[in-house]
N, C-alpha and C positions, 0 to 999 in steps of 0.2 A: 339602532342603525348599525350597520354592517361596517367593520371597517376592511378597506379596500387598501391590498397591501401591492407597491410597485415593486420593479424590481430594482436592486440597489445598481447606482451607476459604476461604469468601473472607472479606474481613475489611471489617466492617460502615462503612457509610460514618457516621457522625454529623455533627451539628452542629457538635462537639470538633473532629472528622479536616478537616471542611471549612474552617474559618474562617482559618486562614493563607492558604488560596488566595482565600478572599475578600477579604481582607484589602488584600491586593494586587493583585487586580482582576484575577487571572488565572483562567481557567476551567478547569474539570477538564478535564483530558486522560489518558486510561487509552494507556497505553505499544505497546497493538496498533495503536492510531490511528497511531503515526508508522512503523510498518510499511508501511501502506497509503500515508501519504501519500509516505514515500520511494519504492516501486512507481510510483503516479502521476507522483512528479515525474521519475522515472529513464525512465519511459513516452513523457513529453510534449517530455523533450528531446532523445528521438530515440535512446535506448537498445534495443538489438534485445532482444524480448521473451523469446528464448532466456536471454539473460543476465541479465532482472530475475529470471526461473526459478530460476537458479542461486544468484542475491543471495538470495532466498524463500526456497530448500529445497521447492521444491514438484519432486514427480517426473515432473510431467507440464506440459506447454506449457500445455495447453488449462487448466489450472486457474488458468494466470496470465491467458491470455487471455478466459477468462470470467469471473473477477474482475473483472479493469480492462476489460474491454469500453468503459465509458464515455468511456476515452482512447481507447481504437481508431480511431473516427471521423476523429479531427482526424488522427491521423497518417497516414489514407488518405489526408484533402485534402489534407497534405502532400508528399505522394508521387505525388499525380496534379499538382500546382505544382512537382514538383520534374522531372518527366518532361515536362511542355509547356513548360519554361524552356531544358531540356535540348536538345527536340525543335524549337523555334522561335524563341529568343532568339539 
């Protein structure tokens, strides 16, 4: 017999759930968010993007690279400061 999996419910935010975070000044943060921002910071400091792949669980490059796309940039200019230092310093 096949087992037949739902999807988990999600659970209601209230006024009740939210007021300890408010309480202490701290803002919601849902647990996917420090996914993304461990990615980004593993990204920005020069971690090959094969290996944030790996830290993911994503099966394919391109779907970490098109994620964080928005780090990409700086680590070209990176890498083209890193090649003219190399090339003429």
């Amino acid at each position: 017999m096949q087992q037949e999996f739902l999807p988990t419910p999600r659970i209601r935010r209230t006024a009740a759930t939210r007021r300890p975070e408010r309480l202490v000044g701290v803002r919601e943060v849902r647990l996917h968010d420090g996914r993304h921002t461990a990615a980004t910071v593993l990204l920005a400091e020069g971690v090959h993007p094969r290996v944030v792949m790996e830290v993911l669980g994503h099966a394919q490059m391109r779907t970490t690279t098109d994620t964080y796309s928005h780090v990409m940039p700086a680590l070209g200019r990176d890498a083209a400061d890193r090649m003219g230092r190399a090339l003429w310093d």
